[in-house]
NUROTI-645484 format. One line per 10 residues: their letters; for each residue x, y, z of C-alpha. Coordinates in nm, 3 decimals, m for minus. Last residue first. Layout:
N
A	X Y Z; ...;
This chain:
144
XXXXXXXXXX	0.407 m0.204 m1.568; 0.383 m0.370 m1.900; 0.404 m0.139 m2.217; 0.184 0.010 m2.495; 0.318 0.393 m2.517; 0.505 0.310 m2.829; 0.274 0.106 m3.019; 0.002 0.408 m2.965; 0.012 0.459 m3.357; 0.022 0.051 m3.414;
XXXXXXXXXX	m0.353 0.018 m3.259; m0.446 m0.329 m3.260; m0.057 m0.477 m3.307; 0.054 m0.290 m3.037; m0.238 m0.408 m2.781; m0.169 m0.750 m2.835; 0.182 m0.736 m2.849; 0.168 m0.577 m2.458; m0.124 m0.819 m2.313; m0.047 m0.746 m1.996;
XXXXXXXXXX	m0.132 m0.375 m1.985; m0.018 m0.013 m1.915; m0.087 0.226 m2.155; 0.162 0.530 m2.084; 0.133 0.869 m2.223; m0.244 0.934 m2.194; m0.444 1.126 m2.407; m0.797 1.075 m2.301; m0.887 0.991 m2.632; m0.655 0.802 m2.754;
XXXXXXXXXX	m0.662 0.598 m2.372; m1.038 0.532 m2.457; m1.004 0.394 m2.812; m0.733 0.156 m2.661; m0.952 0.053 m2.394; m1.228 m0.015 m2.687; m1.021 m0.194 m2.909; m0.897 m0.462 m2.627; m1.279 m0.518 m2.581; m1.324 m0.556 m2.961;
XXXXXXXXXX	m1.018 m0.847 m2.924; m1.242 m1.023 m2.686; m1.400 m1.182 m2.975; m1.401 m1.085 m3.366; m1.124 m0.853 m3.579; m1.191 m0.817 m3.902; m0.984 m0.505 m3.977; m1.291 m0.316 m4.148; m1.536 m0.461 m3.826; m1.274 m0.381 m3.583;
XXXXXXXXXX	m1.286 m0.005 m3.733; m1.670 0.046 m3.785; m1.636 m0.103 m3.400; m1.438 0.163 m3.263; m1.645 0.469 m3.523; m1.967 0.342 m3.356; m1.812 0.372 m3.008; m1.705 0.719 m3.124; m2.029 0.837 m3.257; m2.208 0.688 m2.925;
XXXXXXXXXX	m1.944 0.852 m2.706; m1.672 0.705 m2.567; m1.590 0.696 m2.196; m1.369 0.778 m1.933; m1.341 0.735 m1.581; m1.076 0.906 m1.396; m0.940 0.680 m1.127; m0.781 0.708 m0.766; m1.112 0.733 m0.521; m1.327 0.516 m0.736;
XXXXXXXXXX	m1.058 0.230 m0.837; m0.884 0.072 m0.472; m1.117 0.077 m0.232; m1.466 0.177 m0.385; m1.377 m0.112 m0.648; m1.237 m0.361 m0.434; m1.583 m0.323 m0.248; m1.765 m0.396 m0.520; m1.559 m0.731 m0.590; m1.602 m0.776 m0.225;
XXXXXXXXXX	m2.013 m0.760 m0.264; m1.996 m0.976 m0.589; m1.790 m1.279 m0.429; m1.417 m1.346 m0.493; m1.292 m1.658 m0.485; m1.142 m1.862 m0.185; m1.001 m2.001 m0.396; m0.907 m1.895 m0.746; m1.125 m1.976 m1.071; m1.159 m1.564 m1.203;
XXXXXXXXXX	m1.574 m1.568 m1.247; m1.595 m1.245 m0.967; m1.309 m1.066 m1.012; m1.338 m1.081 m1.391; m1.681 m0.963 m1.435; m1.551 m0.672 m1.172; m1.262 m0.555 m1.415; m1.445 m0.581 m1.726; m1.754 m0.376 m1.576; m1.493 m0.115 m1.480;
XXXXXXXXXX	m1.339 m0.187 m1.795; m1.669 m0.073 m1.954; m1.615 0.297 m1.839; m1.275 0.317 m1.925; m0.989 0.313 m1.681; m0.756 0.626 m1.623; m0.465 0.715 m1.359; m0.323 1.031 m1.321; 0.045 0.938 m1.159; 0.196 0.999 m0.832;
XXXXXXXXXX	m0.087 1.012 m0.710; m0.079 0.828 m0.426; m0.307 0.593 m0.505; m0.213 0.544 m0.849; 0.183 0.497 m0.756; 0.036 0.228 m0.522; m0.139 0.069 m0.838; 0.194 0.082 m1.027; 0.338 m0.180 m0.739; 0.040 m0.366 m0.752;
XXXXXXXXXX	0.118 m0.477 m1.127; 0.480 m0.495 m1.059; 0.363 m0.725 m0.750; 0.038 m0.899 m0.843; 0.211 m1.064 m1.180; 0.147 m1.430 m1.090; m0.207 m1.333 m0.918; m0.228 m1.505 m0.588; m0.228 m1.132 m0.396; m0.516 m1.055 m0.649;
XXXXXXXXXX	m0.591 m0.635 m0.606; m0.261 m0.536 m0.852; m0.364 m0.851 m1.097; m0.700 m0.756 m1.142; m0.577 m0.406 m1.246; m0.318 m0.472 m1.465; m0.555 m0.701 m1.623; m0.852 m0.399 m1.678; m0.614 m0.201 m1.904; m0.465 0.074 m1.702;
XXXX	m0.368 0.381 m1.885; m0.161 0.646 m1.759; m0.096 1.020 m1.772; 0.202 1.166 m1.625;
């Protein structure tokens, strides 16, 4: 099966303090033993280590072990995907035409990557979120 990991699943699964680090870690282990083909877009690898590294826990997490988290537990178990220029152009043509401004373009862009890659399963935190940007994935949008 193919799956989808927005970036908060994945911040959660590495963050023992995180409130949702067990179902969210749980579907990471799955990942890494590939039980499931895992995908994270290009820029939620940026996401996922700009998060790391500003989230307010203690101790927090410094730039060398959010790299490390990476080669650990992303690299070895992820496909990376991307969007093209056309495509990235066609993303935001379609945020723009919906009016949707912020971190909701982000949200946009993961979705944009999981239609293209073709996975079954989404898997994110932000479940309504997600349905209500792109209503013809609605039904593979789901928390882990």
């Amino acid at each position: 099966m193919t799956v989808y990991f927005d970036t908060n699943v994945l911040v959660a699964a590495v963050l023992a303090k995180h409130p949702h680090h067990g179902q969210a870690a749980a579907m990471l282990r799955r990942a890494e033993r590939r039980e499931i083909r895992s995908f994270i877009a290009a820029h939620g690898l940026a996401e996922f280590y700009a998060a790391l590294t500003r989230i307010p826990i203690a101790p927090p997490v410094y730039p060398s072990e959010a790299w490390q988290i990476l080669e650990k537990n992303v690299f070895p178990y992820f496909e990376i995907a991307s969007l093209s220029a056309v495509e990235y152009r066609q993303a935001l043509r379609a945020c723009a035409a919906a009016g949707w401004t912020g971190g909701r373009i982000y949200d946009a862009l993961h979705l944009a990557v999981a239609r293209k890659t073709g996975c079954k399963q989404i898997w994110t935190f932000n479940v309504s979120h997600f349905r209500e940007l792109a209503p013809d994935l609605a039904d593979r949008v789901q928390t882990p």
